[in-house]
Biopython code that builds the backbone (N, CA, C, O; Angstrom):
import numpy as np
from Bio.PDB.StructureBuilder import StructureBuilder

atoms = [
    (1, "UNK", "N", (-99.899, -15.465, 84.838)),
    (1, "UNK", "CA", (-99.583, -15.534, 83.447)),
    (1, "UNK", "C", (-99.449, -16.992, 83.017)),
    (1, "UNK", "O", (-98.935, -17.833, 83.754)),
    (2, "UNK", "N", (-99.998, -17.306, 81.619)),
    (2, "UNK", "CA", (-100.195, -18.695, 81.287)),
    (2, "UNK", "C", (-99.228, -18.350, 80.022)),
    (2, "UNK", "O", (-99.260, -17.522, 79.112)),
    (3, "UNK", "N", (-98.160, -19.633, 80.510)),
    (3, "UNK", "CA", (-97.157, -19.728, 79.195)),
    (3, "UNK", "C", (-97.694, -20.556, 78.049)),
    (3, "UNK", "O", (-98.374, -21.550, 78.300)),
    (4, "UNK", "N", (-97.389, -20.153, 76.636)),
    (4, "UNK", "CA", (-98.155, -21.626, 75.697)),
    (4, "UNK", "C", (-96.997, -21.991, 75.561)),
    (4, "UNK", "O", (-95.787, -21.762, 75.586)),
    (5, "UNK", "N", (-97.964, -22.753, 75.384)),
    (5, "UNK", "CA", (-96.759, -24.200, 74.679)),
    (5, "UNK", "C", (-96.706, -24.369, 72.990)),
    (5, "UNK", "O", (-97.630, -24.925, 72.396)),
    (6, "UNK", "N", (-95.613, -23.868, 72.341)),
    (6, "UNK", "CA", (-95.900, -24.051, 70.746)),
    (6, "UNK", "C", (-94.903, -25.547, 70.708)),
    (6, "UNK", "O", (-94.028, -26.032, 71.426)),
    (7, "UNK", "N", (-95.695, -25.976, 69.268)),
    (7, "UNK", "CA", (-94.593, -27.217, 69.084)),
    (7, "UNK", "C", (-93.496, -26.434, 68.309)),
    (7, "UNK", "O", (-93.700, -25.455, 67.590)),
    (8, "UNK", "N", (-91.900, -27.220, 68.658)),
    (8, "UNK", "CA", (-90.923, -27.149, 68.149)),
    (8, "UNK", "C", (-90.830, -27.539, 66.807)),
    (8, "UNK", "O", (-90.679, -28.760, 66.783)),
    (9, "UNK", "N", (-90.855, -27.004, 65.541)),
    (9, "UNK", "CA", (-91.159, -27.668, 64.392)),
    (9, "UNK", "C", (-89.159, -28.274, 64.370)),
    (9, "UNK", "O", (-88.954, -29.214, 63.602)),
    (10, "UNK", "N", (-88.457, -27.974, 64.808)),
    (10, "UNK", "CA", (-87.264, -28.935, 64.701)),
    (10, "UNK", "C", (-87.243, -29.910, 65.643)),
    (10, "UNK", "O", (-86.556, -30.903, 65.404)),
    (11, "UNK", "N", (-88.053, -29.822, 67.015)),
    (11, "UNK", "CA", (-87.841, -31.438, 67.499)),
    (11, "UNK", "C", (-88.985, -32.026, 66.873)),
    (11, "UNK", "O", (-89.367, -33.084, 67.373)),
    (12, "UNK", "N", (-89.372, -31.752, 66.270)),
    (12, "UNK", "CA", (-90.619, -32.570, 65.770)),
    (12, "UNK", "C", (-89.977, -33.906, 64.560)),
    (12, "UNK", "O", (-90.410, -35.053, 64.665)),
    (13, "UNK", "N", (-88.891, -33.525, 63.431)),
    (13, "UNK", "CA", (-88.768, -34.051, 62.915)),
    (13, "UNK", "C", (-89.094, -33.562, 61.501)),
    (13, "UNK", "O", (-89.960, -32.687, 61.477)),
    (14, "UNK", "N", (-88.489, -34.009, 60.079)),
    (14, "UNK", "CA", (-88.786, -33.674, 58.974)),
    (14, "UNK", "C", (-90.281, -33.692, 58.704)),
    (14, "UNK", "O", (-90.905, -34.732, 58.915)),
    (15, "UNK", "N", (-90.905, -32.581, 58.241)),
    (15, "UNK", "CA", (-92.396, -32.865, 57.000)),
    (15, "UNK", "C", (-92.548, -33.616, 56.514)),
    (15, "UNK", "O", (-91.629, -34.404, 56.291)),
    (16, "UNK", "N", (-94.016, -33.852, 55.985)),
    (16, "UNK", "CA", (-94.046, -34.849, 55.012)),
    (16, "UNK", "C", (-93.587, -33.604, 53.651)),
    (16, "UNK", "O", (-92.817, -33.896, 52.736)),
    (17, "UNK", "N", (-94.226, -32.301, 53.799)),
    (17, "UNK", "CA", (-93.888, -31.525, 52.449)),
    (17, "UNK", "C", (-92.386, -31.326, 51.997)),
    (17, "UNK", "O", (-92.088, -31.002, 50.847)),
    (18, "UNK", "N", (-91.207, -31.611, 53.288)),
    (18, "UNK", "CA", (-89.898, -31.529, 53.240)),
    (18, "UNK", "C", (-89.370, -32.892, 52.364)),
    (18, "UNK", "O", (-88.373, -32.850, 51.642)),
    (19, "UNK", "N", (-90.112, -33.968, 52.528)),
    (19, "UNK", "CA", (-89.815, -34.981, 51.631)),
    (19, "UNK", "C", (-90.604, -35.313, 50.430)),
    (19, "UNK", "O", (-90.336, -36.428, 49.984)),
    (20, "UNK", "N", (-91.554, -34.616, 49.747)),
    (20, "UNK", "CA", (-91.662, -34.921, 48.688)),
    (20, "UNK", "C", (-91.324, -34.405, 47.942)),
    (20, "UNK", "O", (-91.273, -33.246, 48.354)),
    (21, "UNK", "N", (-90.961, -34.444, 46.856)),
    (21, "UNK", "CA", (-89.683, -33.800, 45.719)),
    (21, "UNK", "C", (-90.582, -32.715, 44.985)),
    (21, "UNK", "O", (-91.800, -32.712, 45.161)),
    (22, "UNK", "N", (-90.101, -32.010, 44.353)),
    (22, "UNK", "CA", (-90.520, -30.493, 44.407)),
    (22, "UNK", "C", (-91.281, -30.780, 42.749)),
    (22, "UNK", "O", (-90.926, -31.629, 41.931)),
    (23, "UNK", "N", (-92.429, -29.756, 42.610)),
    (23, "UNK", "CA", (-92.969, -30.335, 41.485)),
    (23, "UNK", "C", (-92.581, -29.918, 40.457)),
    (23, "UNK", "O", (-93.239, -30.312, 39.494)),
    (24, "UNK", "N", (-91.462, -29.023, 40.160)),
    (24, "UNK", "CA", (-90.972, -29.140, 39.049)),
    (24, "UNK", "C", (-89.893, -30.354, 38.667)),
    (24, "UNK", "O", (-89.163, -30.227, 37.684)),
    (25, "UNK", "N", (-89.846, -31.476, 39.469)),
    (25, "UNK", "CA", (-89.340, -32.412, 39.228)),
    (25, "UNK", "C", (-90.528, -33.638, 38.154)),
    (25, "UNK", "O", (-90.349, -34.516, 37.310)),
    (26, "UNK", "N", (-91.992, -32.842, 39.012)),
    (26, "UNK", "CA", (-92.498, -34.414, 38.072)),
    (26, "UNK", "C", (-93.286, -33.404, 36.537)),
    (26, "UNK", "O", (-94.104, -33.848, 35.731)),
    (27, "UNK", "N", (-92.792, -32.265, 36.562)),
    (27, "UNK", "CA", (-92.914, -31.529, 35.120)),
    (27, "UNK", "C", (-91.872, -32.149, 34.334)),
    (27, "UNK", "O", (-92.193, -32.431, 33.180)),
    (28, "UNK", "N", (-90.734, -32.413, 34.691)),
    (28, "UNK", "CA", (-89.794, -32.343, 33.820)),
    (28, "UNK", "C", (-89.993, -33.926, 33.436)),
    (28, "UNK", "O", (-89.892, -34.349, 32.285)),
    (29, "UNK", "N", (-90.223, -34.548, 34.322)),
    (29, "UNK", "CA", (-90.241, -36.575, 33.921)),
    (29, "UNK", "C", (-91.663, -36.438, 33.277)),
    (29, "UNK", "O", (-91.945, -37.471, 32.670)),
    (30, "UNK", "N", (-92.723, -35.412, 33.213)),
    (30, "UNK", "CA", (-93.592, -35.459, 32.258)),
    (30, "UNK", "C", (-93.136, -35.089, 31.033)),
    (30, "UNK", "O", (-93.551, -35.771, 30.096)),
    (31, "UNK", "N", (-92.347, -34.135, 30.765)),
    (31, "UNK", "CA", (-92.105, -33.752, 29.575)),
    (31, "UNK", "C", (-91.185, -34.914, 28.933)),
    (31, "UNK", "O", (-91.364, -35.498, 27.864)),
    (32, "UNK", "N", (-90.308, -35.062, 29.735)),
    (32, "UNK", "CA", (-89.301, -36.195, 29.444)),
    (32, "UNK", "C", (-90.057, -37.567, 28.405)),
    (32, "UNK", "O", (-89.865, -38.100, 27.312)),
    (33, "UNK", "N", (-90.884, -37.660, 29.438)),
    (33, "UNK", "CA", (-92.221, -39.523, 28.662)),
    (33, "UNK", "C", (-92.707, -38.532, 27.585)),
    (33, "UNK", "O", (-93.113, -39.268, 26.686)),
    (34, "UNK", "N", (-92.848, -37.500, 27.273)),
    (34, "UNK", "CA", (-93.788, -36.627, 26.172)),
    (34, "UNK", "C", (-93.024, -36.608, 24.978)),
    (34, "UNK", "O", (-93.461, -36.849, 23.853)),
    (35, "UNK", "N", (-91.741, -36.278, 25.314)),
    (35, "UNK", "CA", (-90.640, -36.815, 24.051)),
    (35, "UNK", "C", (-90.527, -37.628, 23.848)),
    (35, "UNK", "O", (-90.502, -37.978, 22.669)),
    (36, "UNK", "N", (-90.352, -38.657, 25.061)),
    (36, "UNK", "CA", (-90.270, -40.213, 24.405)),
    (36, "UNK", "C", (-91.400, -40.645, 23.509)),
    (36, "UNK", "O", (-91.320, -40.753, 22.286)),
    (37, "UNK", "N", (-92.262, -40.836, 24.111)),
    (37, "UNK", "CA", (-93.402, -40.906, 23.447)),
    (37, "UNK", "C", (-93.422, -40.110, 21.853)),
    (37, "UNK", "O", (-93.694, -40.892, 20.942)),
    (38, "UNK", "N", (-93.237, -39.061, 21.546)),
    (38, "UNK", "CA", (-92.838, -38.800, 20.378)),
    (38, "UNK", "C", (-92.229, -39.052, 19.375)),
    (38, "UNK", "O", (-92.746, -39.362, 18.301)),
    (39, "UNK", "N", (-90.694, -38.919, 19.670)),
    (39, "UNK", "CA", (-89.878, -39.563, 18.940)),
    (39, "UNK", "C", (-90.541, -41.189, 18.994)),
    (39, "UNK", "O", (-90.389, -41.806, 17.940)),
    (40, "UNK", "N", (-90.767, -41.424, 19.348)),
    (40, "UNK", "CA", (-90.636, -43.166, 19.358)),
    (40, "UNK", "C", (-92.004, -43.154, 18.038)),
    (40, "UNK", "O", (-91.841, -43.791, 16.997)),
    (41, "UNK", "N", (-93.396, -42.278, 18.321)),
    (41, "UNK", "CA", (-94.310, -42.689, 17.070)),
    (41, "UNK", "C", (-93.685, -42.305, 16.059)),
    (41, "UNK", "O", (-93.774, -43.119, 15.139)),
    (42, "UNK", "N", (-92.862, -41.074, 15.742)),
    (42, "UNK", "CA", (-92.111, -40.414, 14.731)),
    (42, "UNK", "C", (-91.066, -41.657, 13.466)),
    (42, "UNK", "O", (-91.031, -41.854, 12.251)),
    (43, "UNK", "N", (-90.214, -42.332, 14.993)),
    (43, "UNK", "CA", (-89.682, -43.522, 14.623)),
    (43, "UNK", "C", (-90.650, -44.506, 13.673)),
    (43, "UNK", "O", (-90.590, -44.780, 12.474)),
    (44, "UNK", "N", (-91.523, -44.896, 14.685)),
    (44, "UNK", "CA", (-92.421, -45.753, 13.901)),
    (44, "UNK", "C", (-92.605, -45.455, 12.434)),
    (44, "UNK", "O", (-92.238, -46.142, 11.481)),
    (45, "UNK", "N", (-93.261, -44.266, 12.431)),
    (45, "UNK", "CA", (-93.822, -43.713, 11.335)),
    (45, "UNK", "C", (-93.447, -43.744, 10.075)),
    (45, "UNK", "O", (-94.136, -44.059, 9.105)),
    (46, "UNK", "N", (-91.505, -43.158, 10.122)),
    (46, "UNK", "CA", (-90.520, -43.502, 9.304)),
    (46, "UNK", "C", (-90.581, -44.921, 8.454)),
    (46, "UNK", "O", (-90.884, -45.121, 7.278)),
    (47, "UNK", "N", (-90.159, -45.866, 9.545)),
    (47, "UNK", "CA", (-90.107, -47.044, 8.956)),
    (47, "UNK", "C", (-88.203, -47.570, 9.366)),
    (47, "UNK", "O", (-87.636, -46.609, 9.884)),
    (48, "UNK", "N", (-87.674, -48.267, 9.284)),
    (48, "UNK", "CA", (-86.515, -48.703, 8.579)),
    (48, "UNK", "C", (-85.797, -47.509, 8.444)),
    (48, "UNK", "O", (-86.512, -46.510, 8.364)),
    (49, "UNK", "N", (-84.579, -47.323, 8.394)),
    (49, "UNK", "CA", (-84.116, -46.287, 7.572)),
    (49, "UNK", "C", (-82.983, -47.117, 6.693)),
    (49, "UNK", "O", (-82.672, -46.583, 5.629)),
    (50, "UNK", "N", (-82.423, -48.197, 6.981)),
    (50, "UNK", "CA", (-81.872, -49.293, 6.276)),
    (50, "UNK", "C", (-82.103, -50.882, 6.080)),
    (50, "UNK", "O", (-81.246, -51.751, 6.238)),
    (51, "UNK", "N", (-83.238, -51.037, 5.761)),
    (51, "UNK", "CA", (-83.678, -52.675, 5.743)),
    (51, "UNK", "C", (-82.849, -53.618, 5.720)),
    (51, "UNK", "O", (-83.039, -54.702, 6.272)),
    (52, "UNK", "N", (-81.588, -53.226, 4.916)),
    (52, "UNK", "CA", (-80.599, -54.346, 4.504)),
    (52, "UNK", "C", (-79.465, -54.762, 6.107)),
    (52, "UNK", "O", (-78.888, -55.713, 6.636)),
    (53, "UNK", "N", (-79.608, -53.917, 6.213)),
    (53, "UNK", "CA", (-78.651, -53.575, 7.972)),
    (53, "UNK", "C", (-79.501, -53.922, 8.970)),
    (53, "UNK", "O", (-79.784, -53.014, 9.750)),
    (54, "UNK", "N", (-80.012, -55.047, 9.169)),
    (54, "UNK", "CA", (-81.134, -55.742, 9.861)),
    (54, "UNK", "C", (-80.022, -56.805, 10.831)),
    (54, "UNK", "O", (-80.460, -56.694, 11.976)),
    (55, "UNK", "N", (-79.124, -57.512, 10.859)),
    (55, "UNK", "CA", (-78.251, -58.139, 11.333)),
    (55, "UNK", "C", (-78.411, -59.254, 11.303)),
    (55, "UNK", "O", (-77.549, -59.982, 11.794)),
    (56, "UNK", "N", (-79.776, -59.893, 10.615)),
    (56, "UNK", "CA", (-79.860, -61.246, 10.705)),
    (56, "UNK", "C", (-79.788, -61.499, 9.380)),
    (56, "UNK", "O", (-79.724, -60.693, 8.451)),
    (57, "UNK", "N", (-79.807, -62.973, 9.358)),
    (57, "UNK", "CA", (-78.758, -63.674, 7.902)),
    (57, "UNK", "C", (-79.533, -64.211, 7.511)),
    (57, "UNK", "O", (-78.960, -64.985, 6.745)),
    (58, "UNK", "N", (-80.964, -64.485, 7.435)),
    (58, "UNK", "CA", (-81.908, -64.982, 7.018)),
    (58, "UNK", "C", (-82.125, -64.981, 5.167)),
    (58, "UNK", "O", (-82.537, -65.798, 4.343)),
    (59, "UNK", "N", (-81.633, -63.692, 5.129)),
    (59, "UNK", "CA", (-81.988, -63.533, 3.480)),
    (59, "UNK", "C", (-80.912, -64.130, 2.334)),
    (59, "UNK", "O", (-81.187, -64.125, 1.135)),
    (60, "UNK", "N", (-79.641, -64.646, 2.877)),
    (60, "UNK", "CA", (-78.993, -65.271, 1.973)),
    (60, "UNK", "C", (-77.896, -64.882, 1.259)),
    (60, "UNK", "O", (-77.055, -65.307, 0.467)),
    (61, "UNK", "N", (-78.257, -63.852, 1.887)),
    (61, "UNK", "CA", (-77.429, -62.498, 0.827)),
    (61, "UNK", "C", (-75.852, -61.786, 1.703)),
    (61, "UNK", "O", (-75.962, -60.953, 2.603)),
    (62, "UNK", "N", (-74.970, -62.127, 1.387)),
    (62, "UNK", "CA", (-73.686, -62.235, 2.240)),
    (62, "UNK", "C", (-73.772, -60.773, 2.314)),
    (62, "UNK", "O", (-74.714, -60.403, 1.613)),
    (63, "UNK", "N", (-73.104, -59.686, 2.939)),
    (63, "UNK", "CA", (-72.459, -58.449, 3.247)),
    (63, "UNK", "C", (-71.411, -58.904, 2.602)),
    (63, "UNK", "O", (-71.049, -60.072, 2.741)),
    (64, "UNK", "N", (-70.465, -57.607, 1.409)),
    (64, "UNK", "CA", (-69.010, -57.469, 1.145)),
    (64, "UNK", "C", (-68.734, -56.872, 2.970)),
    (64, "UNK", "O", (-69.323, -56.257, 3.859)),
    (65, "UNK", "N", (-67.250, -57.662, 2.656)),
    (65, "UNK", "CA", (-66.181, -57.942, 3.647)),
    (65, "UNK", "C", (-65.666, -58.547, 4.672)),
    (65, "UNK", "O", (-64.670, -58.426, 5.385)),
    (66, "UNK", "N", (-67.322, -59.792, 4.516)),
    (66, "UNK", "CA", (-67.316, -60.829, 5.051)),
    (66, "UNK", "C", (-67.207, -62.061, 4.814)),
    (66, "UNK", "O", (-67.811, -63.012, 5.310)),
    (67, "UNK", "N", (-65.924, -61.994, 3.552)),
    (67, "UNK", "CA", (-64.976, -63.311, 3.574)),
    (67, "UNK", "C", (-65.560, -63.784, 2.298)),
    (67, "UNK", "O", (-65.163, -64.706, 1.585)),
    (68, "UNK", "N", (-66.445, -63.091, 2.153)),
    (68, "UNK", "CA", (-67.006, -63.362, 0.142)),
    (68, "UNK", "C", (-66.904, -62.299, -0.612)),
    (68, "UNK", "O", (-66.500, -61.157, -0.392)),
    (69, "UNK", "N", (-67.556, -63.117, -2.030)),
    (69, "UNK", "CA", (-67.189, -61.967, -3.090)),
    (69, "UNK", "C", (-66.177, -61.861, -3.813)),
    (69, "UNK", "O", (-65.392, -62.731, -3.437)),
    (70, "UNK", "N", (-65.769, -61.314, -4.602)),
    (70, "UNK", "CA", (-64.851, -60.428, -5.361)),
    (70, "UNK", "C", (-64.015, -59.196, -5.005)),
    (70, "UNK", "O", (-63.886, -58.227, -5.755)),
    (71, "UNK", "N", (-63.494, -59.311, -3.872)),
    (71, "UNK", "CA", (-62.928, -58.101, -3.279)),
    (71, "UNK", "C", (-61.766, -57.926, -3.679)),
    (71, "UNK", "O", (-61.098, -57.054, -3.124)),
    (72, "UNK", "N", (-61.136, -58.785, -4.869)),
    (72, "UNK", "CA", (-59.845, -58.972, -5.373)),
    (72, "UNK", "C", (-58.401, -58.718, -4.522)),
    (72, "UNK", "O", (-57.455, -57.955, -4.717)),
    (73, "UNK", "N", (-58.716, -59.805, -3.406)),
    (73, "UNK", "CA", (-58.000, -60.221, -2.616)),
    (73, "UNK", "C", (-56.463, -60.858, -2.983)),
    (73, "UNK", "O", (-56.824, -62.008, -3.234)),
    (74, "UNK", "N", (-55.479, -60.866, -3.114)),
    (74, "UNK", "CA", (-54.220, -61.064, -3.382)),
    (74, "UNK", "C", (-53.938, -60.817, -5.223)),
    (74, "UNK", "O", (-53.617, -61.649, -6.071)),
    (75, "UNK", "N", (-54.069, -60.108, -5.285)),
    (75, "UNK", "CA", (-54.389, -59.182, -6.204)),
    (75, "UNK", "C", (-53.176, -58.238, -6.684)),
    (75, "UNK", "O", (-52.721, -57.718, -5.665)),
    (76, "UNK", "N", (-52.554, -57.858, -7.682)),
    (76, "UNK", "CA", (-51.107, -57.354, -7.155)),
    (76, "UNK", "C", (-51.940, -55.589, -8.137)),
    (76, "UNK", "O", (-52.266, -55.273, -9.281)),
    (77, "UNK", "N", (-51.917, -54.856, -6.526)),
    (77, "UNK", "CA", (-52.874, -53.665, -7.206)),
    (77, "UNK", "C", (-51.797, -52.383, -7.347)),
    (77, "UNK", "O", (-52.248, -51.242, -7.246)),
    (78, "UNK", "N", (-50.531, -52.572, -7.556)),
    (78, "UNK", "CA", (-49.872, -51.722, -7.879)),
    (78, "UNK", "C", (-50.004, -51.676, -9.349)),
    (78, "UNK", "O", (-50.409, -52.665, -9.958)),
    (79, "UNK", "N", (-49.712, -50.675, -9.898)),
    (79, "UNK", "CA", (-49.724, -50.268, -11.455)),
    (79, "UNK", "C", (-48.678, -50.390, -12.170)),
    (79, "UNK", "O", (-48.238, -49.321, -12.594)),
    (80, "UNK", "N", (-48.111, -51.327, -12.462)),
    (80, "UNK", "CA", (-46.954, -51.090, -12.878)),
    (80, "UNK", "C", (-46.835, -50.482, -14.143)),
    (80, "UNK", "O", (-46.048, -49.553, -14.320)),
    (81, "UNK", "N", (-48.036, -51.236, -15.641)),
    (81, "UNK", "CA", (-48.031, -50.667, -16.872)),
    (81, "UNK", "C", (-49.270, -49.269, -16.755)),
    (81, "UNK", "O", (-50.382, -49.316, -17.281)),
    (82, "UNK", "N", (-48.863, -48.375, -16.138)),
    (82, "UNK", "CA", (-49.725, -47.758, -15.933)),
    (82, "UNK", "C", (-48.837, -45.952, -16.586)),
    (82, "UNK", "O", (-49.415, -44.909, -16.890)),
    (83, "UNK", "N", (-47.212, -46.280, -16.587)),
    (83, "UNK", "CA", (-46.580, -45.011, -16.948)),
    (83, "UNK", "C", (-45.881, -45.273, -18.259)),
    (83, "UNK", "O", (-45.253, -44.371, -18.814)),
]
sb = StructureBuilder()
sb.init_structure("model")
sb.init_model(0)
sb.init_chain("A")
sb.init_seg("    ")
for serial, (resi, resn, name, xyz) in enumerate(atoms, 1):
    if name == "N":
        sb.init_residue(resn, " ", resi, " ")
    sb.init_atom(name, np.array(xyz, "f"), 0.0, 1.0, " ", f" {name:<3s}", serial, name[0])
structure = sb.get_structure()
């Protein structure tokens, strides 16, 4: 009688199929870039949604509550002739 010899698939060591990540992993990082990609032309598309809220100071034009203006600052805003 002739014994075989099978290989041990545990002394052998991990697969290569045991280490590559399962493919509903690279569905989901596809879909993932598919939204990005979306929203982002969508973005584009829009434009601005507040031009003035840009953060740079280029245009000259102060923001109220930043230390200009007419904000009627010491101001005595109780009413007194008001009853």
């Amino acid at each position: 009688m002739r014994a075989e010899s099978r290989p041990n698939p545990l002394a052998a060591g991990p697969s290569t199929r045991s280490l590559a990540p399962p493919p509903v992993l690279y569905g989901f990082l596809l879909l993932l870039a598919l939204m990005f990609a979306v929203s982002y032309a969508v973005g584009s598309a829009a434009g601005p949604v507040s031009p003035g809220m840009s953060g740079s100071s280029d245009t000259g034009v102060e923001a109220p509550g930043n230390g200009g203006g007419d904000g009627g600052g010491g101001q005595d805003m109780d009413m007194d002739g008001m009853g």
